[in-house]
Structures are given as structure tokens and as C-alpha cells.
C-alpha positions as CSV (number, residue, x, y, z in Angstrom):
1,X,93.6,130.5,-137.1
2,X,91.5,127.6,-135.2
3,X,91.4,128.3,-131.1
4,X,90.0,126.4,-128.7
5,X,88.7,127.1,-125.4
6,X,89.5,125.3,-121.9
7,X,87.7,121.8,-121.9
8,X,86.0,122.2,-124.4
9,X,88.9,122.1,-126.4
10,X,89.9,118.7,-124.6
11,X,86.6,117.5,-126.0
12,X,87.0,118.0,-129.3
13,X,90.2,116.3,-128.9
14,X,88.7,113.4,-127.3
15,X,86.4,113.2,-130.1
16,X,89.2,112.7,-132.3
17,X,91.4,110.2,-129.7
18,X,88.2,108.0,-130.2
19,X,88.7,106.9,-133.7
20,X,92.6,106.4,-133.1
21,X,93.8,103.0,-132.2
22,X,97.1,101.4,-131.7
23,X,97.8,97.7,-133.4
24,X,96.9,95.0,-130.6
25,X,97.9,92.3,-132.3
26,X,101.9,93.9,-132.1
27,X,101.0,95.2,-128.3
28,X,99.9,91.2,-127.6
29,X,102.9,89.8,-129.0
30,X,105.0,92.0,-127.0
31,X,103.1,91.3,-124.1
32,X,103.3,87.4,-124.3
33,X,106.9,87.7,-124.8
34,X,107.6,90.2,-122.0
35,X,105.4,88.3,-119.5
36,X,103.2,91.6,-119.3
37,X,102.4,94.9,-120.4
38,X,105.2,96.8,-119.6
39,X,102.3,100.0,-121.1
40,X,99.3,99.8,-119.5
41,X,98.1,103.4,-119.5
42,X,99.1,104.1,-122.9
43,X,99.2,108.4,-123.9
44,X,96.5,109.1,-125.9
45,X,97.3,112.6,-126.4
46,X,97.0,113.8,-130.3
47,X,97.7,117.4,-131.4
48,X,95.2,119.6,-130.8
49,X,93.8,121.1,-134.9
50,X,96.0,123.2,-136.4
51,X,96.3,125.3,-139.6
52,X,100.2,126.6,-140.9
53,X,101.2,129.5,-139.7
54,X,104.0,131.8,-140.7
55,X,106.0,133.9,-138.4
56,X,108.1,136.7,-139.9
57,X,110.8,139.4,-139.1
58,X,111.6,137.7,-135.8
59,X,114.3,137.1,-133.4
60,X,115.2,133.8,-133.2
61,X,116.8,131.2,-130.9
62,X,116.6,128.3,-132.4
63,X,117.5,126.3,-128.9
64,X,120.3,124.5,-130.3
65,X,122.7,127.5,-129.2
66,X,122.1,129.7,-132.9
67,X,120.6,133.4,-133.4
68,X,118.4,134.5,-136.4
69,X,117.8,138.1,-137.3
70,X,115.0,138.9,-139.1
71,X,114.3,135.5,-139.4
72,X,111.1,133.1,-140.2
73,X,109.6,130.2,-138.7
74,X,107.1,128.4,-140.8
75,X,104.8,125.9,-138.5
76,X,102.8,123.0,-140.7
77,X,101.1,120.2,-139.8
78,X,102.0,120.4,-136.6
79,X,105.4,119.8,-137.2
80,X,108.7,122.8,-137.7
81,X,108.8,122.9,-141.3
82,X,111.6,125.8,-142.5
83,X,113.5,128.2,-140.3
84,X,115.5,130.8,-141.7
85,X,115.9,134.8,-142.9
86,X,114.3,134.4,-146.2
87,X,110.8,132.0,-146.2
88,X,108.2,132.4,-148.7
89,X,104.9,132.1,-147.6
90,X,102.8,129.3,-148.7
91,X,99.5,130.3,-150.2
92,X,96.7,130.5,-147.8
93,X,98.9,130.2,-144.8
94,X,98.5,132.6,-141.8
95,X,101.5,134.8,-141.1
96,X,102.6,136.6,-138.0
97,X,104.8,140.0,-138.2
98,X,106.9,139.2,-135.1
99,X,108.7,142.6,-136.0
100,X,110.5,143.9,-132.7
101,X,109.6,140.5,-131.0
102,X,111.5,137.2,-129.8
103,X,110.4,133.3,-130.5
104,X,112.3,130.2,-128.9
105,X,111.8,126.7,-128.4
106,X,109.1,126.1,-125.8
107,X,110.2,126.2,-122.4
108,X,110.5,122.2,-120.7
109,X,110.6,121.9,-117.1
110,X,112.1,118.9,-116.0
111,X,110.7,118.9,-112.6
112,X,107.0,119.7,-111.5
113,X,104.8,118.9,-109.3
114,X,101.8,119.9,-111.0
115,X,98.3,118.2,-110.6
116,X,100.7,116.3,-107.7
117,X,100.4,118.7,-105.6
118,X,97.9,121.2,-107.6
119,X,95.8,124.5,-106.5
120,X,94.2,124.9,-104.8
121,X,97.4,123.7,-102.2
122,X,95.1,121.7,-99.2
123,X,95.8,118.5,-97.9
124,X,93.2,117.1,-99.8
125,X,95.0,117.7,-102.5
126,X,98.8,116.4,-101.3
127,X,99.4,113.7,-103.6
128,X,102.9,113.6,-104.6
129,X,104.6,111.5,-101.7
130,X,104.1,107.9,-100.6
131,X,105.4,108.1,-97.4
132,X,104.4,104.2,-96.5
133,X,107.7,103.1,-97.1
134,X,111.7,104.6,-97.9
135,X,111.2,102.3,-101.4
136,X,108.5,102.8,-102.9
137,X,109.2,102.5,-106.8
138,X,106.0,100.8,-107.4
139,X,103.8,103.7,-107.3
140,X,103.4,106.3,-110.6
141,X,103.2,110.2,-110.9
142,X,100.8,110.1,-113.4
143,X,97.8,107.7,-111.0
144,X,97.9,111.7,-108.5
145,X,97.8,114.2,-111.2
146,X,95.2,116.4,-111.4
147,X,94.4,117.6,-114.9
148,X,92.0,120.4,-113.5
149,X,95.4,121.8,-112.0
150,X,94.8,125.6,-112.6
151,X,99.1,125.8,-112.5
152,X,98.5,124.2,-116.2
153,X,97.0,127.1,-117.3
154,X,99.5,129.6,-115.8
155,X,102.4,127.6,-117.0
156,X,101.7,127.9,-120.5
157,X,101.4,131.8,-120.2
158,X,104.9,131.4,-119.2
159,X,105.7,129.4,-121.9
160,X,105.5,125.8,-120.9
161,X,105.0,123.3,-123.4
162,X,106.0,120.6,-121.6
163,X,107.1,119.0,-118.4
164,X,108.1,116.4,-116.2
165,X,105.5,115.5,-113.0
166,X,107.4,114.0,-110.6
167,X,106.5,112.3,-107.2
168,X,108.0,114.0,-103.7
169,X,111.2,113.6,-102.2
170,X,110.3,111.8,-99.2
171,X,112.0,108.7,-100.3
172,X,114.5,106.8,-101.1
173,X,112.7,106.1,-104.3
174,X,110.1,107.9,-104.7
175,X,108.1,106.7,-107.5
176,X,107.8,106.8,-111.4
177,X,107.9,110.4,-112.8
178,X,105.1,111.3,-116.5
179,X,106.3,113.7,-119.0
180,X,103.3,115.4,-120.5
181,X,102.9,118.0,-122.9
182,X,100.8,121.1,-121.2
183,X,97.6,120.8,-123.0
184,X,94.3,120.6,-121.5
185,X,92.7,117.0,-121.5
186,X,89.8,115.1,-119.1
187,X,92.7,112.5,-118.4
188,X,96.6,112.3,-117.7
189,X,96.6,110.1,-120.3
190,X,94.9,112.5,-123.2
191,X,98.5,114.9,-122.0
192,X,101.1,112.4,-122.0
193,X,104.0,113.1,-124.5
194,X,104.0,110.3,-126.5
195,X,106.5,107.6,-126.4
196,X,108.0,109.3,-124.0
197,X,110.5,107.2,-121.8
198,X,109.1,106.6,-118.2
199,X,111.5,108.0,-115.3
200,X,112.3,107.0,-111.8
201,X,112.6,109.8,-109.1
202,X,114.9,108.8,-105.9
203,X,116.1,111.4,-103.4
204,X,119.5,111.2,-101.3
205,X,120.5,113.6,-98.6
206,X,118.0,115.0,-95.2
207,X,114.5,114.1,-97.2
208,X,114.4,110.8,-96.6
209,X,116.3,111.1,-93.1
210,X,113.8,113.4,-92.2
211,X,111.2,111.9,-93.0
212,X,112.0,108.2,-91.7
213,X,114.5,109.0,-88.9
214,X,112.7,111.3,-86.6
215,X,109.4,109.2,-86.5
216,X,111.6,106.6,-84.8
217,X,109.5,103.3,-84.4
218,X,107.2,104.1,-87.4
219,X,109.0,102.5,-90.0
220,X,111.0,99.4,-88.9
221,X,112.8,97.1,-90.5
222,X,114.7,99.6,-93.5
223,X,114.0,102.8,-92.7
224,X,117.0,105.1,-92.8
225,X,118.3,107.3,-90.3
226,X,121.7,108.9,-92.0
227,X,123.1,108.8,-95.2
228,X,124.9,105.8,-94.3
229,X,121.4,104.0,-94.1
230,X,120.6,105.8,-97.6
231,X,122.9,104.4,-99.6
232,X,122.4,100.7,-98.0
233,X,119.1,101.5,-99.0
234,X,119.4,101.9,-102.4
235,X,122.0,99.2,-102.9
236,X,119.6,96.4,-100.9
237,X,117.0,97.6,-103.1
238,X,119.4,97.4,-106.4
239,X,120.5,93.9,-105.4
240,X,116.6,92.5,-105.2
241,X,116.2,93.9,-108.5
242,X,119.2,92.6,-110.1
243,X,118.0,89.2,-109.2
244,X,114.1,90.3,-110.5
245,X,115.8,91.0,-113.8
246,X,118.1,87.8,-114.2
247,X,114.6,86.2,-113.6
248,X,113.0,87.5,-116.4
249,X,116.0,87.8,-118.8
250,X,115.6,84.0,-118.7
251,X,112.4,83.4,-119.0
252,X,112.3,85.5,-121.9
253,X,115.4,83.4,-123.0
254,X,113.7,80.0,-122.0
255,X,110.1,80.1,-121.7
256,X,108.1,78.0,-118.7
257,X,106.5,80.1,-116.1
258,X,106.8,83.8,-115.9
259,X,108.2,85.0,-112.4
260,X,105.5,86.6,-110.0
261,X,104.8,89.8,-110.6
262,X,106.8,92.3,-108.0
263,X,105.3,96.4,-108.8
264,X,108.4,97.8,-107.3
265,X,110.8,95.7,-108.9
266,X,109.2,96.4,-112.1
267,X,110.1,100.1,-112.2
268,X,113.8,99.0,-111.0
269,X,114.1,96.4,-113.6
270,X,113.1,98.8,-115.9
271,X,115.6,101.3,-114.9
272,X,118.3,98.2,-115.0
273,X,117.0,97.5,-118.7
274,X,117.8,100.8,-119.6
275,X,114.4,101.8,-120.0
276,X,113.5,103.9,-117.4
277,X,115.9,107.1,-116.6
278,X,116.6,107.9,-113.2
279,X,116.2,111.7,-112.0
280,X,117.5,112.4,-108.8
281,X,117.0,114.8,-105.8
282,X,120.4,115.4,-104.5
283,X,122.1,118.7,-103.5
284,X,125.4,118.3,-101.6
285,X,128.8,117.4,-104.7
286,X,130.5,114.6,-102.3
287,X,126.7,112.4,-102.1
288,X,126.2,112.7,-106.3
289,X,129.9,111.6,-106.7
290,X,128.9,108.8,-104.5
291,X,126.0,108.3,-106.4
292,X,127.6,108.2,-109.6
293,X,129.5,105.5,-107.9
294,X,126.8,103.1,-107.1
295,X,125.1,103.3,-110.7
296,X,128.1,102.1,-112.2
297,X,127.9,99.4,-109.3
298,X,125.0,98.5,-110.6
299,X,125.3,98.9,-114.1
300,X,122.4,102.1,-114.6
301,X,122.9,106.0,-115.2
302,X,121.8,108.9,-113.7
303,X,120.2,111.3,-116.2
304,X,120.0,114.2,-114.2
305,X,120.4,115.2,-110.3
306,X,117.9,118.0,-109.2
307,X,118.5,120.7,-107.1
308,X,122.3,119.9,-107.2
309,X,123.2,123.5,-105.5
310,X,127.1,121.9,-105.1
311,X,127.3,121.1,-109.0
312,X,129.4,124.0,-109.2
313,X,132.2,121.8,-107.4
314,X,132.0,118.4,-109.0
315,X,131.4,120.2,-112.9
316,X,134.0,118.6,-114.7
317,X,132.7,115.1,-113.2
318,X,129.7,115.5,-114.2
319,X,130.6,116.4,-117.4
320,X,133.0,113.0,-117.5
321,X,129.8,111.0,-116.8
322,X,127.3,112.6,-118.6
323,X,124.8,113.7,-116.2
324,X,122.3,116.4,-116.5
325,X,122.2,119.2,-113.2
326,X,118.7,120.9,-113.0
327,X,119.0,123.6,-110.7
328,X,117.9,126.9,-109.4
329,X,119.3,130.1,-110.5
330,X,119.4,131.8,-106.6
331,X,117.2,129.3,-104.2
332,X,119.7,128.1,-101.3
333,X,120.4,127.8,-97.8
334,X,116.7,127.1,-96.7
335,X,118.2,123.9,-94.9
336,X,122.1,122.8,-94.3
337,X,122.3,120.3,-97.8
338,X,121.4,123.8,-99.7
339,X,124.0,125.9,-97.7
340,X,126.9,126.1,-99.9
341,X,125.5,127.2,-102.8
342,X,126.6,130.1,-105.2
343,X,124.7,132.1,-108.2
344,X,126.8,131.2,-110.8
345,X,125.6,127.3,-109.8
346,X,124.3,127.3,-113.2
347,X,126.8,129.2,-115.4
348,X,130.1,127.5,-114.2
349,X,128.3,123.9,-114.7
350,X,127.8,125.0,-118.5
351,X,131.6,126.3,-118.7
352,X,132.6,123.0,-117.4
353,X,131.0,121.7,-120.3
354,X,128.3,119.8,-118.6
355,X,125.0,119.4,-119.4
356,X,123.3,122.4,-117.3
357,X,119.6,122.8,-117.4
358,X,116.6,125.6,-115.4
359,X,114.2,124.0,-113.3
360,X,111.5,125.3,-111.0
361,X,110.4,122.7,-108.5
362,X,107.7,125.2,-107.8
363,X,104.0,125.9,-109.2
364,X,105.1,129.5,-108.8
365,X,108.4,129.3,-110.3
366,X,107.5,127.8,-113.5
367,X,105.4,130.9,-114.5
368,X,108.9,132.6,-115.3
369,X,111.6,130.0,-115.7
370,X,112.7,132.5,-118.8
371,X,113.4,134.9,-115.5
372,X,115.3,132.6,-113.7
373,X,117.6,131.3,-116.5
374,X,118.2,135.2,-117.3
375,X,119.0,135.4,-113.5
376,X,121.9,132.7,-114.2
377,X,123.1,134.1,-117.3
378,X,123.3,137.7,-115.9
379,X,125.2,136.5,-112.7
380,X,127.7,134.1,-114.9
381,X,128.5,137.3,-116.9
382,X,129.4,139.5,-113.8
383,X,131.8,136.6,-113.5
384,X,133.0,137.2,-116.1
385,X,131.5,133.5,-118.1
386,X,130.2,135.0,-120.9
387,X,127.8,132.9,-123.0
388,X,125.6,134.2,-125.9
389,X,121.9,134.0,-125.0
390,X,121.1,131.9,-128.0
391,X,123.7,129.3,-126.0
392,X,121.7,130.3,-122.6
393,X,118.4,129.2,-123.9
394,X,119.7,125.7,-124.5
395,X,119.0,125.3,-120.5
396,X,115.4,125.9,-120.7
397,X,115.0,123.6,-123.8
398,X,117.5,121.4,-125.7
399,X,118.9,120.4,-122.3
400,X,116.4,119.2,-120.3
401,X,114.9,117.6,-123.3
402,X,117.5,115.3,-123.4
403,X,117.7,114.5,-119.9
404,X,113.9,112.9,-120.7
405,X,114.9,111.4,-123.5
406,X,112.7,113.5,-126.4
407,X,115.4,115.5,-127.6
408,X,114.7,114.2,-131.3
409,X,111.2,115.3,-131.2
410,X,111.4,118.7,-129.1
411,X,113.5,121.3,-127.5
412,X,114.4,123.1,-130.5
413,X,113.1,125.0,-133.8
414,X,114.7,122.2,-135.8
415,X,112.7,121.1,-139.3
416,X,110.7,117.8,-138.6
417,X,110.8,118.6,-134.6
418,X,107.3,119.3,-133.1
419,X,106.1,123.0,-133.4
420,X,106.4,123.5,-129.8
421,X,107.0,127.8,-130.4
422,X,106.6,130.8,-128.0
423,X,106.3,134.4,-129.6
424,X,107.8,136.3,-126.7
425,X,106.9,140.6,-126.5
426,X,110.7,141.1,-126.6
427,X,114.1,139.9,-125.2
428,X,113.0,136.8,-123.3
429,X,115.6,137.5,-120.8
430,X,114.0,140.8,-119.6
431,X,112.0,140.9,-116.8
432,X,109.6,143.0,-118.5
433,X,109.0,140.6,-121.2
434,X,105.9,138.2,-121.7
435,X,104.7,135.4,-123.6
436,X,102.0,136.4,-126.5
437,X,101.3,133.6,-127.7
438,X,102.4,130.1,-127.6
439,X,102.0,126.9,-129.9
440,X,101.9,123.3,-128.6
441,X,102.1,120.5,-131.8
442,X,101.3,124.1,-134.0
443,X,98.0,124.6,-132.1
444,X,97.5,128.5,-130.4
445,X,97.2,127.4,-127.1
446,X,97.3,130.4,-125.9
447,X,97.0,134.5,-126.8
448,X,97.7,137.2,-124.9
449,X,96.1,139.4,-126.6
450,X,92.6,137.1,-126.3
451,X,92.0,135.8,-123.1
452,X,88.3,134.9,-124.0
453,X,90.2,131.8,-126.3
454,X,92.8,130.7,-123.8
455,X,92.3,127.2,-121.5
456,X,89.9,127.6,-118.6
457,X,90.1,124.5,-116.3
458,X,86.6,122.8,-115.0
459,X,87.7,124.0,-111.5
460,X,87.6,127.6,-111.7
461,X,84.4,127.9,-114.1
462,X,82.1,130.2,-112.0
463,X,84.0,130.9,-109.4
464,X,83.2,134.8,-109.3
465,X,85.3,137.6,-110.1
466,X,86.6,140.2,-108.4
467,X,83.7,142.5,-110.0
468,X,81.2,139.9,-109.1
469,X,81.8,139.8,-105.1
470,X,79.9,141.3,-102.6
């Protein structure tokens, strides 16, 4: 089997980005007709090389709420190719005896601030809020992150394969969120799931009243002081982009001179259009019903709320509108919005039938999501919601997949999916269970067993060891 090591890895695959092209002559007659490029920083990830592996007398969840025995995963050309109890393998393919051992989907975190706000954690580094303005929907994730982010590295020894890098919660809009898959590249761009929908992060609640209301005088003119001056917030901005987007509707309809160009109104044009999905900070039930409200006033959706401790209370709405939760399993009541929360948050949203989905919100926290979804899962059974594990894992894959719109090319071991796979050391909702090795497009990305191979980031190279300090 083919491994790579750290940047040199991201090389290689550099090597092969430069010989890959997109057709410009489609990309300029989109352009002219759009007015712009709606894709100026364009993914260039590719796969990383990758030979077909077989993996044998395993435990399988499949992520789309199924259970294998004994079964067999077969991984080629990067894609899923055959899952099931009785594969063949191919002639000159690798396998794997996963006797005694679990493999899943890989794990998707649908929000992370990685190579935002990256390690080393200084101020220097602090580049996930915009804090010039309560709107600021002009500026993107992906223009802060790091790629040397060390919390790359230990993410996909937790089983990361992909994730979500979303701005701060300072505002009322924060920003455009980047999903990228957790490879090691020199640029965002060489990590940036492909095709992947762009997203808009907002916030609701004390975030943005905090941060705007009690520098009084710093921000005049819009800045809000209570929730009351949140949502007139949002709907001011909605209105201005309404009007942005009847703008260009018709000179895409008529012709003439293209509208000037407005950054901000872009992104909420975008979101209007359908194009961009909205993923919002919000904890307390009565402000996301609210919520829920306004988008239909102004004709968008919400994929998913974050945080959303007070789910639990609104479920069966959420389920009636289609929107995502992406919660913690136990982290409340560090500030009043957070108070009211309960451990079966997670759980009792499923049960209602609503899309429930495991995020960390933390560089620490997403080393062992698979913890903290067994943390949910254990507390839902105590109350006596019992759902099969196979149905559990759906919240750490499948789910949050399709809350960024990639659910038909990830989130579960379905044939033609990308061979996004974790070989876990046993039950992956055991504490004492860890990731052996893990597969991103079919490439080892990463092997316990062989550290010498796994990803090194730039950043860390000779920084000495604890055997090599004097």
C-alpha cells in the first residue's frame, strides 16, 4: 500500500493538481452571464494515490443506520466499490483482516474552527471573527485558515475525514463557512471538498449582544444591543439583499449594465438563490422558532442550528421544517442561553424524528466526537430511547453530511460514495477504542501502527522532543 508523509505528501499531490484544469471556456460563459465569477477560489483538491484495498471479517456500520457481521468492504479507485458478508478479492488487491475490529463511515464535523483559530492558540493566530461590523457576510472562512493547523493532524487520528471551517460567532452574520476534506495540502484550496456548496454562518442570542452592546459607542449606527435589535438586524440585512437579487435576476433576464458589485450582498443573494446554506449559532428553542419564522419571511432555509442545547423542546418542529440540530452531547450552562440544557439533547431530537447530528465546536473535542456521540447514545438509553448503534452513527456521518449538502458523495459506505473509511480497534462507542487507520478518497492517511508514515505539518518539523530537551 502507497503512504505518504506530511507535506511531502501535499507535494506530490500538487504535482498532480498541476496538469489538472477545469474548461474556461464553460467557466467564461457562466461568468458573462452571471455578471461575475460566483467561484473565484476554485478547490483544487484531488485524491491523494491509492491502490484497492480489501477489508475483511469486520464490523460494519455502514452510516446509513445498517449492521454487517463479518462483513467486507472493498475500496477501489478511490471510490466504495462492494460492501457486504461475502466479497471476493480481486487479484492483486491488498486485504485487511479486520477480525475483532469495527469500520464506519468517516466521522464529518459540521462545525470547526480549525486553521481559524489553529495551534498554537495566540492572538496572532485569532482569525475566525470579523468583529468590524454585526453584518459582515462579505468575508470567507477559507481567506483565515491555516493549513499548517497541527489540529489537522490530530483530527484525523480521531477519524476526521472531513469538516466544516466556520467563522466566529461574534455576529450577526458572521461570514462564509469551507467544507474541506482533512488532507494535508500547501493551500485551503488543495483541501476543499469539491463542489461543495458554500455556507453562511449567522449567530442569534448573547454573541452578538455581547459583543456589540457592551462596547457602547463603538459601533453606531446598527449595532445590536438585545435580541430585539438581532432580529431587525437580520431582517434590514435580508431586505437589502432581496432588492440585490431582484437586481441581478433582471439583468440576467435583460442584459444592459451589470449592478455594482456589493461583497456582502453577494453571500446573501447567494443564500436567497438557494445556493448557499445557512448554519446557524443559536441555543435557546423560542429564538430558532423565531428564526425559522423569518426564513420563511424571506423565502431561505436554515440547514442546521448549532449548539441548539433547547432542541430537545422544539423537536417535533424542527422535524416539520427540516432543520438539522448539531449539538453537544453534555456541554451546557457555561452562560444563561446554554442553561436549560439536558443529556438526552441529542437522543430525544432523533426520536422526534429530526435530523440530529454530533459536533464539537472545539480543536479538542473533535479528537473524539466517536466519544461524545457514545455519550448521547448511552444517556438516551438510560432514558429509556433505545436506538441501535448502527442508527447512532448516522449523527456523526450521514447527518451532518446532509446538512452540507454532500450527502450523495459521502457520509456512508455506499457503492459509488467516496472511500472515506475508518478501521476502528473495536466498538467505536468505547472509550477505550481508537482509530487504526483511516482512508480519505481510498488513500492511508493515517496508521496507528506506523507513525513514521502519518502527516507531519511544516510547523512542528524540528521542534524537539521530549527526549531531545535539556
Amino acid at each position: 500500500m502507497r503512504r505518504f508523509h506530511g507535506l511531502a505528501a501535499a507535494c506530490t499531490a500538487a504535482l498532480l493538481l498541476a496538469a489538472c484544469g477545469g474548461d474556461d471556456s464553460k467557466k467564461a460563459d457562466s461568468s458573462a452571464k452571471e455578471g461575475f465569477d460566483r467561484n473565484p477560489y476554485p478547490s483544487t483538491y484531488q485524491p491523494y494515490p491509492n491502490d484497492p484495498v480489501l477489508i475483511t471479517n469486520a464490523t460494519i456500520l455502514d452510516g446509513e443506520g445498517n449492521l454487517i457481521e463479518d462483513g467486507s468492504l472493498l475500496l477501489k479507485d478511490g471510490k466504495i466499490s462492494a460492501i457486504g458478508s461475502d466479497i471476493k478479492a480481486p487479484d492483486g488487491v491488498e486485504t485487511i483482516d479486520a477480525s475483532g475490529r469495527w469500520v464506519t463511515p468517516g466521522i464529518i464535523d459540521n462545525h470547526s474552527h480549525l486553521g481559524v483559530y489553529p495551534s498554537p492558540g495566540v492572538s496572532a493566530h485569532g482569525d475566525g471573527n470579523e468583529i468590524s461590523a454585526p453584518v459582515t457576510a462579505e468575508v470567507w472562512s477559507e481567506h483565515g485558515v491555516w493549513p499548517q493547523d497541527p489540529g489537522f493532524t490530530r483530527a484525523i487520528a480521531g477519524g476526521i475525514t472531513s469538516m466544516q471551517v466556520l467563522p466566529g460567532s461574534a455576529n450577526l452574520f458572521g461570514g462564509r463557512g469551507v467544507i474541506l476534506k482533512n488532507v494535508p495540502s500547501r493551500t485551503v484550496q488543495g483541501m476543499k471538498f469539491p463542489d461543495a456548496p458554500y455556507t453562511l454562518k449567522m449567530a442569534c442570542g448573547e454573541n452578538p449582544k455581547r459583543v456589540y452592546g457592551y462596547g457602547a459607542g463603538r459601533f453606531p449606527g446598527g449595532a445590536p444591543y438585545s435580541r430585539m435589535g438581532n432580529v431587525a438586524g437580520y431582517r434590514q440585512a435580508w431586505i437589502k439583499a432581496a432588492e440585490y437579487k431582484r437586481k441581478w435576476d433582471k439583468f440576467a433576464d435583460e442584459g444592459g449594465e451589470p449592478p455594482a458589485r456589493d461583497l456582502e450582498l453577494d453571500t446573501l443573494a447567494g443564500v436567497l438563490n438557494g445556493d448557499i446554506l445557512v448554519h446557524m449559532h443559536c441555543y435557546r428553542a423560542d429564538e430558532m422558532a423565531q428564526i425559522m419564522d423569518m426564513s420563511k419571511e424571506f423565502g431561505y432555509k436554515v440547514a442546521s442550528f448549532h449548539h441548539a442545547v433547547e432542541s430537545y423542546k422544539i423537536a417535533d418542529k424542527l422535524a416539520d421544517y427540516g432543520a438539522c440540530s448539531s449539538m453537544w452531547a453534555d456541554w451546557w450552562g457555561f452562560k444563561m442561553e446554554a442553561y436549560d440544557g439536558v443529556r438526552e439533547n441529542i437522543p430525544l431530537v432523533h426520536k422526534a424524528g429530526a435530523c440530529a447530528i454530533v459536533h464539537s465546536d472545539s480543536d479538542v473535542g473533535i479528537q473524539r466526537l466517536n466519544q461524545e456521540a457514545a455519550k448521547a447514545w448511552s444517556d438516551g438509553q438510560k432514558a429509556g430511547i433505545d436506538i441501535p448503534k448502527e442508527v447512532a452513527w448516522t449523527w456523526l456521518s450521514l447527518n451532518p453530511a446532509k446538512s452540507l449538502g454532500i450527502e450523495d458523495r459521502t457520509g456512508s459506505l455506499k457503492p459509488g460514495k467516496m472511500a472515506d473509511v475508518v478501521i476502528w480497534s473495536g466498538d467505536p462507542f468505547s472509550v477505550y477504542t481508537k482509530a487504526d487507520q483511516v482512508f480519505i478518497d481510498g488513500a492511508l492517511m493515517f496508521d496507528r501502527d506506523h507513525p513514521e508514515t502519518n502527516p507531519v505539518m511544516d510547523f512542528e518539523l524540528g521542534q524537539p522532543g521530549e527526549g531531545d530537551r535539556k
